[in-house]
mmCIF file as gemmi writes it, N, C-alpha and C atoms, coordinates in Angstrom:
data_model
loop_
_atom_site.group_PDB
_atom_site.id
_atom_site.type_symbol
_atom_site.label_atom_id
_atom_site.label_alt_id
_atom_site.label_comp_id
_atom_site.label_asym_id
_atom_site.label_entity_id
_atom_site.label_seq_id
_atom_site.pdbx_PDB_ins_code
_atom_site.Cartn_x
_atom_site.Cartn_y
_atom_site.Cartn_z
_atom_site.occupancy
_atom_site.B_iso_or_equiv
_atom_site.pdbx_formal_charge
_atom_site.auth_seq_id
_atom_site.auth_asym_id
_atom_site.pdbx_PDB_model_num
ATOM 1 N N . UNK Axp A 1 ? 81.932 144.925 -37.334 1 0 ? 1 A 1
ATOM 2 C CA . UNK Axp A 1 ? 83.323 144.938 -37.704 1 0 ? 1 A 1
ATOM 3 C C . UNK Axp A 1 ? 83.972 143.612 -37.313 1 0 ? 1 A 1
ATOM 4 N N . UNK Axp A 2 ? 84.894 143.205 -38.307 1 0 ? 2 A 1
ATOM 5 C CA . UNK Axp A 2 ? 85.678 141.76 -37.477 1 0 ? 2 A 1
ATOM 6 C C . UNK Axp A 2 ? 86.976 142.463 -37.867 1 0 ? 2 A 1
ATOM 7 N N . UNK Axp A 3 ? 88.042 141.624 -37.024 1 0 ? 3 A 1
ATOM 8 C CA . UNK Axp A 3 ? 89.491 141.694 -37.148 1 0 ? 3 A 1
ATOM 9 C C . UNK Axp A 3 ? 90.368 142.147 -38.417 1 0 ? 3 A 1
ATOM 10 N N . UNK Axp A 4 ? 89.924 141.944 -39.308 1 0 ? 4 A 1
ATOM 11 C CA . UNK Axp A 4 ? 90.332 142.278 -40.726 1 0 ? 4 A 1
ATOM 12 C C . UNK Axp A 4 ? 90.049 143.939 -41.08 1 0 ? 4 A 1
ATOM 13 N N . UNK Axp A 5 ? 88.747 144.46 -40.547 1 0 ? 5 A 1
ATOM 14 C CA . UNK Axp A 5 ? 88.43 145.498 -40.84 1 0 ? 5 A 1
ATOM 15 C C . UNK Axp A 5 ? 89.689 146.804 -40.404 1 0 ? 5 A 1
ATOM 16 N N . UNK Axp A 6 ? 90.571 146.786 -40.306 1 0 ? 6 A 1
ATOM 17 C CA . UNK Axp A 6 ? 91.161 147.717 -39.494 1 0 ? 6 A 1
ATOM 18 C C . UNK Axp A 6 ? 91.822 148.748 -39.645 1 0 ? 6 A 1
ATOM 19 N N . UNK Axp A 7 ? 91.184 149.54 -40.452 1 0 ? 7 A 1
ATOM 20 C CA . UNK Axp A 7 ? 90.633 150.37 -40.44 1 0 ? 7 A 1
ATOM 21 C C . UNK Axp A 7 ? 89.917 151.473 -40.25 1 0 ? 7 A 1
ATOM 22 N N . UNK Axp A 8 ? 88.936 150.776 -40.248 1 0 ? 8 A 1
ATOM 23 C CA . UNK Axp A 8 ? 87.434 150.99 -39.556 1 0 ? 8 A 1
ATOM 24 C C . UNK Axp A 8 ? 87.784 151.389 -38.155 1 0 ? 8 A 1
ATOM 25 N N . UNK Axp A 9 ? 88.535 149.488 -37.812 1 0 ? 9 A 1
ATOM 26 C CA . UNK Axp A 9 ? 88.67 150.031 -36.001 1 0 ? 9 A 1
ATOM 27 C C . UNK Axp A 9 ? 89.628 150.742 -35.69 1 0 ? 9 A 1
ATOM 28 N N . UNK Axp A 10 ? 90.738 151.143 -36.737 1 0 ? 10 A 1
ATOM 29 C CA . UNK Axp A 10 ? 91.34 152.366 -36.318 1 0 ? 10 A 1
ATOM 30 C C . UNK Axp A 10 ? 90.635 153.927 -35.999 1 0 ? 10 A 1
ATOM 31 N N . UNK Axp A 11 ? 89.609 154.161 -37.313 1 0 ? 11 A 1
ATOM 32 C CA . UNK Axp A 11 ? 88.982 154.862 -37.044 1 0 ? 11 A 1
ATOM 33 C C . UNK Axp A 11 ? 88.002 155.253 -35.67 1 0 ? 11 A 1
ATOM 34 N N . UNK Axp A 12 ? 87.605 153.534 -35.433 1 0 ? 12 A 1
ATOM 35 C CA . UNK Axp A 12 ? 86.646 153.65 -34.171 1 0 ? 12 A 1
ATOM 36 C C . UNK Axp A 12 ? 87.346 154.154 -32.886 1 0 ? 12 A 1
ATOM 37 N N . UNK Axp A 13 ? 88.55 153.628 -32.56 1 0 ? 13 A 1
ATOM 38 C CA . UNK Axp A 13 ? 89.411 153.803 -31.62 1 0 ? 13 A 1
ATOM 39 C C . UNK Axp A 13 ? 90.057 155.146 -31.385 1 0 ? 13 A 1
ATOM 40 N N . UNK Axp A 14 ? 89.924 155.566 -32.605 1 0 ? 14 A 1
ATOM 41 C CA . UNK Axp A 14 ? 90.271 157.043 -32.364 1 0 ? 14 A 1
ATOM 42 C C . UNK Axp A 14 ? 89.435 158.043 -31.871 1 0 ? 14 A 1
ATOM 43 N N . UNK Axp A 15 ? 87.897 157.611 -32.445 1 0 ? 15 A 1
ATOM 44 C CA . UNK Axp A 15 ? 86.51 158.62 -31.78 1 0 ? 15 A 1
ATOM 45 C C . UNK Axp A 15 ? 86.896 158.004 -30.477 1 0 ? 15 A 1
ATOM 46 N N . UNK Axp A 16 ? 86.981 157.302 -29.958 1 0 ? 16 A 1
ATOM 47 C CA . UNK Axp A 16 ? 86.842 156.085 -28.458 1 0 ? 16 A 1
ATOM 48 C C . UNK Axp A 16 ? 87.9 156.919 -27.689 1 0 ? 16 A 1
ATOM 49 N N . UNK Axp A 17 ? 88.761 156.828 -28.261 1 0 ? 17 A 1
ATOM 50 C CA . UNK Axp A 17 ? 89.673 157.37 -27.221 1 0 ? 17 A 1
ATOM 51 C C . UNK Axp A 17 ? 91.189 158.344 -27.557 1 0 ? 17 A 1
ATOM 52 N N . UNK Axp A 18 ? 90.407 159.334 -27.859 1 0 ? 18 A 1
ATOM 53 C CA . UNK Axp A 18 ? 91.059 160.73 -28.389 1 0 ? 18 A 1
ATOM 54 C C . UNK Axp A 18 ? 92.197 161.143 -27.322 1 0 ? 18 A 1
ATOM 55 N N . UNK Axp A 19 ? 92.114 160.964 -26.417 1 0 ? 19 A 1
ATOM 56 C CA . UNK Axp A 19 ? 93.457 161.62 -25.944 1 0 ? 19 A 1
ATOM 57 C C . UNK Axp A 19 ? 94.248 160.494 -25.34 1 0 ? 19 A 1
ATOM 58 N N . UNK Axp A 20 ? 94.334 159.405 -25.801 1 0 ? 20 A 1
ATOM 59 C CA . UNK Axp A 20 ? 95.451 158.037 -25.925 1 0 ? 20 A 1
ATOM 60 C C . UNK Axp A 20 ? 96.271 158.213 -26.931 1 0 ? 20 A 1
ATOM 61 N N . UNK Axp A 21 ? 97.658 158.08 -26.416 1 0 ? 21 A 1
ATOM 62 C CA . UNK Axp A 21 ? 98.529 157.648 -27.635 1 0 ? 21 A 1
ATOM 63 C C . UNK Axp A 21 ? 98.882 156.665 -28.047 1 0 ? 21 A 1
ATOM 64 N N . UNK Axp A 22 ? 98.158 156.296 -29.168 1 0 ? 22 A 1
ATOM 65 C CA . UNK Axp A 22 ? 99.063 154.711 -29.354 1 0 ? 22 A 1
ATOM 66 C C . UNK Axp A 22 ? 99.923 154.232 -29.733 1 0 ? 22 A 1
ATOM 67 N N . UNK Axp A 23 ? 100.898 154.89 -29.511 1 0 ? 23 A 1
ATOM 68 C CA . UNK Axp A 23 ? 101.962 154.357 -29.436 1 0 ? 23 A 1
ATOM 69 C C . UNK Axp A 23 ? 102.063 153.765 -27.963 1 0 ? 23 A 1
ATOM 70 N N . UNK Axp A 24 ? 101.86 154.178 -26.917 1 0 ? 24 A 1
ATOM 71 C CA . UNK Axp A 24 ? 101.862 154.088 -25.121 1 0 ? 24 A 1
ATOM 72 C C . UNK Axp A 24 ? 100.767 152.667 -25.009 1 0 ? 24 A 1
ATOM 73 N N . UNK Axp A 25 ? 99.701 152.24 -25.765 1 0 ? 25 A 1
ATOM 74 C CA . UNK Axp A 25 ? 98.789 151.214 -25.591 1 0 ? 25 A 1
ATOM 75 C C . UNK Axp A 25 ? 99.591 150.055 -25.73 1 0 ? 25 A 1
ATOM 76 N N . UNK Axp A 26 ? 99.322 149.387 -24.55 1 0 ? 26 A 1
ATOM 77 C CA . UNK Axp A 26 ? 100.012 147.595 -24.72 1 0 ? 26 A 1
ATOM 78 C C . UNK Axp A 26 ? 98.94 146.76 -25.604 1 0 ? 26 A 1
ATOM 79 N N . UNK Axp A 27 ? 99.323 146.031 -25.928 1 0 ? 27 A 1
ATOM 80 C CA . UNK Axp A 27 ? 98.43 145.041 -26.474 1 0 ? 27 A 1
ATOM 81 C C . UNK Axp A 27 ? 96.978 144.703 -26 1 0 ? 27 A 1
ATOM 82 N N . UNK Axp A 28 ? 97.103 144.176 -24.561 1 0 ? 28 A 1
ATOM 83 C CA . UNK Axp A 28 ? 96.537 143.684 -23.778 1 0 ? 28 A 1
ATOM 84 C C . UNK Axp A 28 ? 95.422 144.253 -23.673 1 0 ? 28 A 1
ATOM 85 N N . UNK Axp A 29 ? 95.312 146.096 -23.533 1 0 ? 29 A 1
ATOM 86 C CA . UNK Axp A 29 ? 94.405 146.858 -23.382 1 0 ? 29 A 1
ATOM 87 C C . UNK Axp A 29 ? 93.834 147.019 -25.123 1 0 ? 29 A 1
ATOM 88 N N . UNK Axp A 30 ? 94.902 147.026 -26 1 0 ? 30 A 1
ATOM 89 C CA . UNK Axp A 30 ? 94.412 147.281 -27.445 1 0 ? 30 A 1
ATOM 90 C C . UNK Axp A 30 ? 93.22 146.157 -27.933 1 0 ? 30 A 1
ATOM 91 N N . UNK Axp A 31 ? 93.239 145.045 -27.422 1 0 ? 31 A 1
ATOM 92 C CA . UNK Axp A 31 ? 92.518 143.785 -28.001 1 0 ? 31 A 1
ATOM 93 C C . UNK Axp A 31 ? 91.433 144.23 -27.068 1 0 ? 31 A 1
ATOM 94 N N . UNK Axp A 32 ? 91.307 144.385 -26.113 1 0 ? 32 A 1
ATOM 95 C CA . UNK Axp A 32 ? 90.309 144.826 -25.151 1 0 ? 32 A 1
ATOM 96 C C . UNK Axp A 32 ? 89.538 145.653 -25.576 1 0 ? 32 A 1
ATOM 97 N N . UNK Axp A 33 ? 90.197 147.116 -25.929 1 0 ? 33 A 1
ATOM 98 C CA . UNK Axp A 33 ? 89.266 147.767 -26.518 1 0 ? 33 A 1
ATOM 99 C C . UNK Axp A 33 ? 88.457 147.717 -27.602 1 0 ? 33 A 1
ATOM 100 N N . UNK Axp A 34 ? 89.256 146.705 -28.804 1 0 ? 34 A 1
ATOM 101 C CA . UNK Axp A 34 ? 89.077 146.743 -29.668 1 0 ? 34 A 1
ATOM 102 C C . UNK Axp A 34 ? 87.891 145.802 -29.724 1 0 ? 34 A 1
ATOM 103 N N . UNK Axp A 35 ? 87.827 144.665 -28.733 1 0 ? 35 A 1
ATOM 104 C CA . UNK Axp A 35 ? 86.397 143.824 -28.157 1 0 ? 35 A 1
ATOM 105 C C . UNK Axp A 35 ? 85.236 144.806 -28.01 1 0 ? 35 A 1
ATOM 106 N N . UNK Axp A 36 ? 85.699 145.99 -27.433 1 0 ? 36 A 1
ATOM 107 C CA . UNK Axp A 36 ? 84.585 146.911 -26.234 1 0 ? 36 A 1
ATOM 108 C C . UNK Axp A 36 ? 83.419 147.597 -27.602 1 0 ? 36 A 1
ATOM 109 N N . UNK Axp A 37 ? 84.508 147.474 -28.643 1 0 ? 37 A 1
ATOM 110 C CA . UNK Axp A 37 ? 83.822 148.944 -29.72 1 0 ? 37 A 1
ATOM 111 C C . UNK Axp A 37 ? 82.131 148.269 -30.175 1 0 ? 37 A 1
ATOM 112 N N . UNK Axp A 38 ? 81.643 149.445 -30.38 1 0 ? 38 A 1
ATOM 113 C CA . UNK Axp A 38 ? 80.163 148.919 -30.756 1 0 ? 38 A 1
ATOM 114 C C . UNK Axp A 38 ? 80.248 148.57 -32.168 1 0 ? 38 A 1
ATOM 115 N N . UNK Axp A 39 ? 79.611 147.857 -32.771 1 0 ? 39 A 1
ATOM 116 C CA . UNK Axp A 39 ? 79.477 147.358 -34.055 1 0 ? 39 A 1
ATOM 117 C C . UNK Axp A 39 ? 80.587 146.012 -33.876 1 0 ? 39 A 1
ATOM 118 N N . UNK Axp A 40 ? 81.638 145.768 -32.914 1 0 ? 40 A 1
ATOM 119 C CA . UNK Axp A 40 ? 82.246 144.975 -33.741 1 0 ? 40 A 1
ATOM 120 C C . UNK Axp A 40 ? 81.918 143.436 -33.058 1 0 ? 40 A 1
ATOM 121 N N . UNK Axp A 41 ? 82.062 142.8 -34.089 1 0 ? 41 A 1
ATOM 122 C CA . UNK Axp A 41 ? 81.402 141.098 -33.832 1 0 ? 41 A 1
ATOM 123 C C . UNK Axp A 41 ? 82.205 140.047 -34.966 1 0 ? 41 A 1
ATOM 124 N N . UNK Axp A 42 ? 83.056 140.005 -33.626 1 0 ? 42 A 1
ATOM 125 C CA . UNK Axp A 42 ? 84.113 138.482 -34.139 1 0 ? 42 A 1
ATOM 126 C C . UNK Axp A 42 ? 84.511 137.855 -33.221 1 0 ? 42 A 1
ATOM 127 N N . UNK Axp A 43 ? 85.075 136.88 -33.116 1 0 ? 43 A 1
ATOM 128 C CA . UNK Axp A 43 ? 85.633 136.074 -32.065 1 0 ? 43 A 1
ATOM 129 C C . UNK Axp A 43 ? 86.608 136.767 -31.749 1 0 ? 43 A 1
ATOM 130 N N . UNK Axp A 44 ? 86.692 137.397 -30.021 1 0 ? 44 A 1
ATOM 131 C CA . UNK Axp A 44 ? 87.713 137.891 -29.455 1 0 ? 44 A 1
ATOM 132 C C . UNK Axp A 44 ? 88.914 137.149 -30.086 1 0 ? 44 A 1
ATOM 133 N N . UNK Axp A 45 ? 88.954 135.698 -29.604 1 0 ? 45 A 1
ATOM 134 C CA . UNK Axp A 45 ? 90.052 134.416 -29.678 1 0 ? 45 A 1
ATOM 135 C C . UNK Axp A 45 ? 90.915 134.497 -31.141 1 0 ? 45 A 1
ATOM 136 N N . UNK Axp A 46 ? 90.335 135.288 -32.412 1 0 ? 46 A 1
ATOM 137 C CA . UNK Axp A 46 ? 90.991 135.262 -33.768 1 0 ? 46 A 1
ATOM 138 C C . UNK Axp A 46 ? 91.852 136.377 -33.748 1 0 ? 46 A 1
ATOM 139 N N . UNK Axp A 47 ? 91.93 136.67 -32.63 1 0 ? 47 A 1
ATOM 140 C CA . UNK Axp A 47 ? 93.06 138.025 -32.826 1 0 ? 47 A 1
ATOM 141 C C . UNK Axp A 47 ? 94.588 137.206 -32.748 1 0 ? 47 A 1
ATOM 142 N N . UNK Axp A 48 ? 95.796 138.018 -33.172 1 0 ? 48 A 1
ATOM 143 C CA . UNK Axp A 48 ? 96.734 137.969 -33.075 1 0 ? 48 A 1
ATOM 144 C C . UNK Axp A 48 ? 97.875 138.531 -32.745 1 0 ? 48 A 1
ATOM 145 N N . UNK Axp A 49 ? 99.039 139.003 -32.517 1 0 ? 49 A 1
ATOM 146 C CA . UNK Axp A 49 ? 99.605 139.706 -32.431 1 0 ? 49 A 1
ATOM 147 C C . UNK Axp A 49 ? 99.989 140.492 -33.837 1 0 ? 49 A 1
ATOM 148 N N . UNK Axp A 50 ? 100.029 139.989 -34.867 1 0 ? 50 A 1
ATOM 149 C CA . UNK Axp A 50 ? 99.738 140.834 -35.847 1 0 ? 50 A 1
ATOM 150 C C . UNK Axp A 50 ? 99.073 141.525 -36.723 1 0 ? 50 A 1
ATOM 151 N N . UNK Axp A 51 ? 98.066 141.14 -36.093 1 0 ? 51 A 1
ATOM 152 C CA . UNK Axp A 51 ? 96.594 142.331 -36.093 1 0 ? 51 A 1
ATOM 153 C C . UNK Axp A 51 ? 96.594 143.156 -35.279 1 0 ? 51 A 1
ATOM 154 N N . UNK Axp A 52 ? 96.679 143.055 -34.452 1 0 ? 52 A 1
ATOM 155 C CA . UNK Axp A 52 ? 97.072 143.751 -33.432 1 0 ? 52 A 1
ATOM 156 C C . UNK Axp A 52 ? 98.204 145.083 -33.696 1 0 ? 52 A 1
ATOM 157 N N . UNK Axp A 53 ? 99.184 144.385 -34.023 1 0 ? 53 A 1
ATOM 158 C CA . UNK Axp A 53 ? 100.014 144.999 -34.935 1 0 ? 53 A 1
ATOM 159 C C . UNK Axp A 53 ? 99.45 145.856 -35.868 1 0 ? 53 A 1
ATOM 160 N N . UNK Axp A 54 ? 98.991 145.559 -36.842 1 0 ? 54 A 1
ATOM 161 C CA . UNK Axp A 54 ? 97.936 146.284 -37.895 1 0 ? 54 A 1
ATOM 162 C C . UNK Axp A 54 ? 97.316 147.624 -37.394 1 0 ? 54 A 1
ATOM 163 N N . UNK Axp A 55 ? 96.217 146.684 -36.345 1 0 ? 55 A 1
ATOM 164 C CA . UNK Axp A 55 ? 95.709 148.014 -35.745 1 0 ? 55 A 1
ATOM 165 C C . UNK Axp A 55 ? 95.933 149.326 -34.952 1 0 ? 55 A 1
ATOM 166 N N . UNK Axp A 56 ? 97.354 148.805 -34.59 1 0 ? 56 A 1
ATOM 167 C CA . UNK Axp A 56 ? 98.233 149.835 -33.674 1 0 ? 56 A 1
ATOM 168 C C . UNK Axp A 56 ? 98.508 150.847 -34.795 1 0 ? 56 A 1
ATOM 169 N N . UNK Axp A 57 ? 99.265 150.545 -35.703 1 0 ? 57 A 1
ATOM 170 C CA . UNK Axp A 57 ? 99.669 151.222 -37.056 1 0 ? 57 A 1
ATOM 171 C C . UNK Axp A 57 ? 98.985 151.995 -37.643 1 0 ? 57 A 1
ATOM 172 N N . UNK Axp A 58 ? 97.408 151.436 -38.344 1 0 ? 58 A 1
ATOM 173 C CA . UNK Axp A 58 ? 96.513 152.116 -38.574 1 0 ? 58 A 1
ATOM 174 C C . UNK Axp A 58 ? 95.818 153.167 -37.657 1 0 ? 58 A 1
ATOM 175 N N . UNK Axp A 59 ? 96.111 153.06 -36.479 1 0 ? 59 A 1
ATOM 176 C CA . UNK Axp A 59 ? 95.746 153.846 -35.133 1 0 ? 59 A 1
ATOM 177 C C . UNK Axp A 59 ? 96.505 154.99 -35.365 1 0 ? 59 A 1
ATOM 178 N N . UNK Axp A 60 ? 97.511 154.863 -35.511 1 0 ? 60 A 1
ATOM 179 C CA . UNK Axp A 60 ? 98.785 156.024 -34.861 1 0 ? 60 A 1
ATOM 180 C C . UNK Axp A 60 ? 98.724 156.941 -36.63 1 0 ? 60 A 1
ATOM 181 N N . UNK Axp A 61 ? 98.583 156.274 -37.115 1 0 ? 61 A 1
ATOM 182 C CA . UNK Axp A 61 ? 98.113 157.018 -38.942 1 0 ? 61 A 1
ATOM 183 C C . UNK Axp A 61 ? 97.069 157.854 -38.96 1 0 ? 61 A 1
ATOM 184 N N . UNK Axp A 62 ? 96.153 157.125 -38.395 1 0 ? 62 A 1
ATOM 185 C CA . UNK Axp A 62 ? 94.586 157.694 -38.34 1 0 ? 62 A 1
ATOM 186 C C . UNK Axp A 62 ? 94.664 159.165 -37.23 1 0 ? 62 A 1
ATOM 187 N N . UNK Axp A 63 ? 95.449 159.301 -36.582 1 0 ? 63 A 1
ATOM 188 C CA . UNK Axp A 63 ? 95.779 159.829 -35.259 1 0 ? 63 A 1
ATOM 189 C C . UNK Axp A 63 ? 96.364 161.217 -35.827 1 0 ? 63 A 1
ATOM 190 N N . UNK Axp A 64 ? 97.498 160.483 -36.349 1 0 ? 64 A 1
ATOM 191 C CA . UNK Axp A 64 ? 98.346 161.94 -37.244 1 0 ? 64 A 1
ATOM 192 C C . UNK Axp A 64 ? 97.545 162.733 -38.003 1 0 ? 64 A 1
């Protein structure tokens, strides 16, 4: 998975960590995890805050 996929890592993040709300996740820990997930392989460093963004969104969707 890379940064773009997000999606995917919404999906992943949700098997990962089912009883988190993300809405309550800071950034800090979101890019972190989103490093931790298996399959994914991109440069930590290409993240942004609006991917980040992205993935929070797609998180809290995927969630509902």
């Amino acid at each position: 998975m890379k940064w773009t996929d997000i999606h995917d890592i919404a999906i992943e993040l949700c098997d990962a960590h089912p009883d988190v709300d993300p809405l309550r996740v800071n950034f800090v820990d979101l890019r972190q995890w989103v490093v931790d997930l298996p399959g994914f392989d991109d440069d930590p460093d290409r993240c942004g805050e609006k991917i980040l963004e992205a993935i929070q969104a797609a998180w809290i969707e995927e969630s509902e």
